[in-house]
C-alpha positions in Angstrom: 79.2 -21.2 171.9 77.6 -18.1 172.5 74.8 -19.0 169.3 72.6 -17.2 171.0 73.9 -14.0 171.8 75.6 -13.4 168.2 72.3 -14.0 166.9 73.4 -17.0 165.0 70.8 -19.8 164.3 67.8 -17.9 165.3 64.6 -19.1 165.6 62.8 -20.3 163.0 59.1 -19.5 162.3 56.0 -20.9 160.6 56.7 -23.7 158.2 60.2 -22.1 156.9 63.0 -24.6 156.0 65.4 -22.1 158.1 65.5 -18.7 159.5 64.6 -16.0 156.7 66.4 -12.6 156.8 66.4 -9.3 154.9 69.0 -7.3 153.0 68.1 -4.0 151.8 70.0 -1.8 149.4 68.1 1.8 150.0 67.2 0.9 146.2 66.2 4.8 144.4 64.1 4.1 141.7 63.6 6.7 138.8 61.2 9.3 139.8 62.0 8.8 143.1 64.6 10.4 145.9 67.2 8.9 148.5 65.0 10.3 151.2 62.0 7.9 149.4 64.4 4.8 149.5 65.4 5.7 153.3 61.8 5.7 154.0 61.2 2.5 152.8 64.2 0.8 154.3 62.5 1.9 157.5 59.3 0.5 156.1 61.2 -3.0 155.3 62.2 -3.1 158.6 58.7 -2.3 160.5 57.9 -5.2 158.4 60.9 -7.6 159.2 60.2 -6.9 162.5 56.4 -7.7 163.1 56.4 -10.5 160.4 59.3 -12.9 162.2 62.1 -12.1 160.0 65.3 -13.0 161.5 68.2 -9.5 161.0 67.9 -7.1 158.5 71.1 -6.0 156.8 71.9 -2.7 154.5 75.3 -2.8 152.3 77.2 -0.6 151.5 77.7 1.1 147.5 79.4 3.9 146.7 78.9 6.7 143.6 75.8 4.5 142.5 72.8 6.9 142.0 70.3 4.1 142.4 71.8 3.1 145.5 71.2 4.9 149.1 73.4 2.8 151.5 77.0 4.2 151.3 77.0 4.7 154.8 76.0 1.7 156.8 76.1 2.6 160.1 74.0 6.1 159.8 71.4 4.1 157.9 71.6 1.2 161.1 71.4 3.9 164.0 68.5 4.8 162.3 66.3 2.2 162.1 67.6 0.8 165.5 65.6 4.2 167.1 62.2 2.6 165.5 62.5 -1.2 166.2 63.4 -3.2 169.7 63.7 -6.6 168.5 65.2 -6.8 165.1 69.2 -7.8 164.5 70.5 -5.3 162.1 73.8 -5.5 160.6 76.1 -4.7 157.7 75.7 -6.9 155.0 78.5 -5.5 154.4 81.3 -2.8 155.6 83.7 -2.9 153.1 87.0 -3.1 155.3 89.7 -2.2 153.0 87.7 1.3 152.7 88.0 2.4 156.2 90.3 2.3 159.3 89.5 -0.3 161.5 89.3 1.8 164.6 87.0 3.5 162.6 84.9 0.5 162.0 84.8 -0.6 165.8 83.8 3.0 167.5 81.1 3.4 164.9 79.8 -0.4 165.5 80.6 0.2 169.4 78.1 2.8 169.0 75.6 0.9 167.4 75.8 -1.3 169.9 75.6 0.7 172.8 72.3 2.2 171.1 70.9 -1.2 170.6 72.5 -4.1 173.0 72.5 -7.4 171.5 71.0 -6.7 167.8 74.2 -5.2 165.5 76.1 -7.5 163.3 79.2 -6.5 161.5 79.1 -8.5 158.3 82.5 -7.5 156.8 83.7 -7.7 152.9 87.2 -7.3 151.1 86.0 -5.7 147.3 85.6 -2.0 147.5 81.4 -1.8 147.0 82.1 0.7 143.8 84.7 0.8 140.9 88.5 1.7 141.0 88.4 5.5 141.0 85.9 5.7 143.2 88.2 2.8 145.6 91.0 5.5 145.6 89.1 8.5 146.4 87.7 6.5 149.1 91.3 4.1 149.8 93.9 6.9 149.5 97.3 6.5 147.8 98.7 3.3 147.2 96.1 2.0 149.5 93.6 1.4 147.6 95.2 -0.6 145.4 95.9 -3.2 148.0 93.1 -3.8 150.4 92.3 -7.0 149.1 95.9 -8.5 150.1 95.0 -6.9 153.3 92.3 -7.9 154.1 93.2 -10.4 157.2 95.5 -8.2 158.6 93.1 -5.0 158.9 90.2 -8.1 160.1 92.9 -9.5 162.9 93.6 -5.2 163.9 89.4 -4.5 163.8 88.7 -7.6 166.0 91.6 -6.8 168.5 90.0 -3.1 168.6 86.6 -4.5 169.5 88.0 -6.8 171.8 90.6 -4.4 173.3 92.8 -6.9 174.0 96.3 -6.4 172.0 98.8 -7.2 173.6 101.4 -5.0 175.6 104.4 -3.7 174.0 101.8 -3.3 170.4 102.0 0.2 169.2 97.9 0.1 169.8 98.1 -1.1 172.9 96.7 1.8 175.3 94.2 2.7 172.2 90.9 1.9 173.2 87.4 1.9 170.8 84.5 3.8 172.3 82.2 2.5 172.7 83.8 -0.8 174.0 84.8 -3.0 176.9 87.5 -0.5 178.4 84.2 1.1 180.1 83.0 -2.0 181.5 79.2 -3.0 182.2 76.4 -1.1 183.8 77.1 -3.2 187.1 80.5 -1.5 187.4 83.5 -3.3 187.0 82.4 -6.1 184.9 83.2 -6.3 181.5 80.2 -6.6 179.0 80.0 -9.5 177.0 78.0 -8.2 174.4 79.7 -6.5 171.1 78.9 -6.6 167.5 78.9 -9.8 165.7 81.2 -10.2 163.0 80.6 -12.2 159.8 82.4 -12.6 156.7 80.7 -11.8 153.5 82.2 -12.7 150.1 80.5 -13.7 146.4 84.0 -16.3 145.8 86.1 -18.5 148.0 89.1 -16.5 149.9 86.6 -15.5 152.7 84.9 -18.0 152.5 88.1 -20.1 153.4 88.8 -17.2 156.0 85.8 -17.5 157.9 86.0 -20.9 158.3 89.7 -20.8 159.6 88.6 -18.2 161.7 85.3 -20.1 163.0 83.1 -17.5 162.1 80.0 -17.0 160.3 80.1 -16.6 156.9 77.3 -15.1 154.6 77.6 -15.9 150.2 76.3 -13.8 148.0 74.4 -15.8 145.7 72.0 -13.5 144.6 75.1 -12.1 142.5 77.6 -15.2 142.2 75.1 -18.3 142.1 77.0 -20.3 140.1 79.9 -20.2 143.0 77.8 -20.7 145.8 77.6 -24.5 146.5 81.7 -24.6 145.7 82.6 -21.8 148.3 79.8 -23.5 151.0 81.7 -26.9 150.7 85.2 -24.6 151.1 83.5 -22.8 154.1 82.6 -25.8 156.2 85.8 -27.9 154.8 88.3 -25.1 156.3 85.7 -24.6 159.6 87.7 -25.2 162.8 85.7 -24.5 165.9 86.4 -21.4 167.8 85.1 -18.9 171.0 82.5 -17.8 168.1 81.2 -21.1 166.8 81.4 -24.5 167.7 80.2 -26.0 164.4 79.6 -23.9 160.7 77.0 -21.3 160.1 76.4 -20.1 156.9 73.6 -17.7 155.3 73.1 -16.5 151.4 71.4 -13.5 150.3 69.6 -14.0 147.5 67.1 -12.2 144.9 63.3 -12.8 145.3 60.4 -11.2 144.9 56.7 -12.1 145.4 53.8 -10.5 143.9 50.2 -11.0 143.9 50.0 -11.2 139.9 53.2 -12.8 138.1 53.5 -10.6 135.5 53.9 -7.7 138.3 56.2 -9.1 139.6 58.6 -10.3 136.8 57.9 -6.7 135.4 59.6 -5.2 138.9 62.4 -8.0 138.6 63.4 -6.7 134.8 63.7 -3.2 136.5 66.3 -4.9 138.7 68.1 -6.5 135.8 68.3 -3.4 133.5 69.6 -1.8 136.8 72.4 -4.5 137.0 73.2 -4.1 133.1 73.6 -0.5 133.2 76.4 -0.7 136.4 78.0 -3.6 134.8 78.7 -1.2 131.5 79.8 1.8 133.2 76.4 3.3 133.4 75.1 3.6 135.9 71.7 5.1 137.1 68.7 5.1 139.3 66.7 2.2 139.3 63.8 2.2 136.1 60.9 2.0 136.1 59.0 -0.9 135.2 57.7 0.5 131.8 60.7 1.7 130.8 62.5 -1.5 131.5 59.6 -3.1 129.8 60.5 -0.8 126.4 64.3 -0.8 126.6 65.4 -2.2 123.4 68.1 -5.0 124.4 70.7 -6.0 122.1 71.4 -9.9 122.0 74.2 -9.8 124.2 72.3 -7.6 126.8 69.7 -9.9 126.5 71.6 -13.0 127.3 72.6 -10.7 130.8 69.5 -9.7 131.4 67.6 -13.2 131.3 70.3 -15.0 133.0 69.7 -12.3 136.3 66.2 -12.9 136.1 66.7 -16.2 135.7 68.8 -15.8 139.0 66.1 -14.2 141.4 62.8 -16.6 142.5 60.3 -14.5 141.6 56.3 -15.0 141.0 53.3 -15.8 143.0 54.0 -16.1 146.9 53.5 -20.0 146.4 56.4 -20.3 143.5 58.5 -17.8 145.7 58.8 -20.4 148.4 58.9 -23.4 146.3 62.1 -22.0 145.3 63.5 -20.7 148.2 62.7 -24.0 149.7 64.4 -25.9 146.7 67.7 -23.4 147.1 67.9 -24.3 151.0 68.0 -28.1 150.0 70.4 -27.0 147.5 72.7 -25.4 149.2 72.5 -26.8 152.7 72.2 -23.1 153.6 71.5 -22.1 157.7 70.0 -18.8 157.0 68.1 -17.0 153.4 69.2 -12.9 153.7 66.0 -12.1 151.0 66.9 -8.7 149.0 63.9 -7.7 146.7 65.7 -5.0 144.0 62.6 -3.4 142.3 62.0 -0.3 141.4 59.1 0.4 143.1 58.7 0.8 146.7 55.1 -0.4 147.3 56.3 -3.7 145.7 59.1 -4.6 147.5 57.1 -4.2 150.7 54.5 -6.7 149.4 56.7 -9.0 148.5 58.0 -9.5 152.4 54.7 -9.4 153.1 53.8 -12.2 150.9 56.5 -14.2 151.7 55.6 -14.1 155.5 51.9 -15.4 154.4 53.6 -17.8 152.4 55.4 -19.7 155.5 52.6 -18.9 157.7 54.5 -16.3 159.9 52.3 -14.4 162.5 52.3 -10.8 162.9 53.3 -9.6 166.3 51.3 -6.8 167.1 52.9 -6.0 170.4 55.8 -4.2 168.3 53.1 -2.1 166.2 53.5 1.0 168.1 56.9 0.9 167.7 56.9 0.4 164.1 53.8 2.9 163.3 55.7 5.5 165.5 59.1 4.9 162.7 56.6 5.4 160.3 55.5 8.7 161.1 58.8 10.2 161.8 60.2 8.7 158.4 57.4 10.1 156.9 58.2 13.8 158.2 
């Protein structure tokens, strides 16, 4: 039911178990600038692109200096000028931050500036801590956007849709972008709008999407330990909707490939300090790899730090995909969303590079131009 158009259960290429996807944080390592990481995210997805990779998402973070991506759709309606075939998405809008009309005019937009490719992968926690939630929430709002989430999720997708009902207080409130204009051909209402998943790293949307017969993408790469329990809740609750006709689920998770080893577990520490520092209230840009390698850890740190390293498949392109490969026969998964935190920019490209290699995925050199011309106008 309409798989193909929502860009569910793409295609899957060289020897990979499933489809392989990106998510991309804008990542701003020490040394470095936001303009650097928005570079790269263009970068990532010249790669994505010509290598066979399935969507890329960016998620959104607020008030975290070594994160870039607090607006979503700015950062999507960029890098849908410099690619043609790609899916790009939110991986994800946090909801309970913004006004759902809000949400479907800017993703109308995306839309309308790239037909067929935007996904709208939504979330229910605020992307940043409390004080930042209210500045961003307002008033008493922000401290109950979790409790509303399916409300503001049935109010975005009637918006999209524009289809509430007469006598709704909305009713003659239309999103533009959106169907009230009608197709190219005149008359005819598009079919196309953005497709909406469900993210979460715990079980309520999980249970949500499935009731709702939508997509639903876990975050493992930050809550592994839940993944395989919220899966099993996901496809349990699934009924079968105008969406789906049967459960489709992705994962993001942490991996990063690197011609040496060493490299690349020395680029995955910087990741892990990263993660330590936000998870104590101190938050910073990403370090770099010999400072991570000096930081003196204190036992307790050091349990954090091993068990996220521990967490994200890392080594030589050949280990990388043994464990990807082991994770999808794990977890049953439909779709890997592969997020590479590192501090430095070179090596996160190399690693979707290597990955590619790894399962054998061509390069598709009739969307070069494209990509070389987003590379020069990043560039400046």
């Amino acid at each position: 039911m309409g798989d193909e158009r929502l860009g569910i259960r793409g295609t899957v290429r060289g020897t990979a178990p499933v489809p392989l996807s990106v998510l991309d944080l804008a990542g701003v390592g020490k040394g470095l600038t936001a303009t650097d990481a928005l570079r790269t995210s263009v970068e990532i997805a010249r790669i994505a692109e010509t290598r066979g990779y399935h969507r890329m998402w960016v998620a959104e973070h607020h008030s975290m200096p070594g994160v870039a991506s607090s607006s979503p759709a700015v950062i999507l309606a960029h890098l849908a000028a410099f690619t043609r075939t790609l899916r790009l998405g939110s991986g994800g809008v946090m909801l309970p931050n913004h006004a759902p009309l809000v949400i479907a005019e800017q993703f109308g937009t995306l839309e309308a500036l790239a037909p067929g490719r935007i996904d709208l992968g939504l979330g229910r926690a605020p992307g940043t801590d409390g004080a930042t939630a209210s500045a961003l929430r307002r008033g008493d709002s922000a401290h109950e956007g979790a409790d509303e989430f399916p409300r503001q999720l049935a109010e975005l997708t009637r918006f999209l849709d524009d289809d509430f009902p007469d006598g709704h207080p909305y009713s003659r409130i239309h999103a533009i972008p959106g169907p009230v204009q009608g197709s190219a051909e005149g008359g005819v209402q598009s079919a196309d709008r953005p497709s909406v998943w469900l993210l979460g790293s715990s079980g309520f949307s999980a249970q949500l999407a499935g009731a709702l017969g939508l997509p639903f993408s876990f975050a493992h790469h930050f809550s592994a330990a839940n993944t395989v329990p919220a899966l099993a809740l996901y496809r349990e609750s699934f009924r079968p909707s105008a969406v789906l006709d049967r459960p489709y689920a992705s994962i993001g998770v942490s991996a990063l490939a690197a011609d040496d080893p060493e490299q690349a577990r020395r680029q995955v520490l910087t990741g892990a300090l990263s993660m330590l520092r936000l998870r104590t209230g101190r938050p910073g840009l990403v370090p770099t790899p010999d400072e991570a390698a000096a930081y003196r850890f204190s036992p307790m740190e050091r349990e954090f730090t091993d068990s996220w390293v521990a967490n994200v498949i890392h080594g030589e392109p050949g280990t990388v995909r043994a464990g990807l490969d082991a994770l999808v026969e794990r977890t049953g998964a439909d779709e890997l969303v592969i997020t590479a935190n590192a501090h430095t920019p070179a090596a996160r490209l190399r690693s979707y590079e290597l990955i590619a290699d790894a399962y054998g995925f061509p390069e598709d050199a009739s969307l070069a131009p494209a990509a070389r011309a987003a590379t020069g106008a990043s560039a400046g």
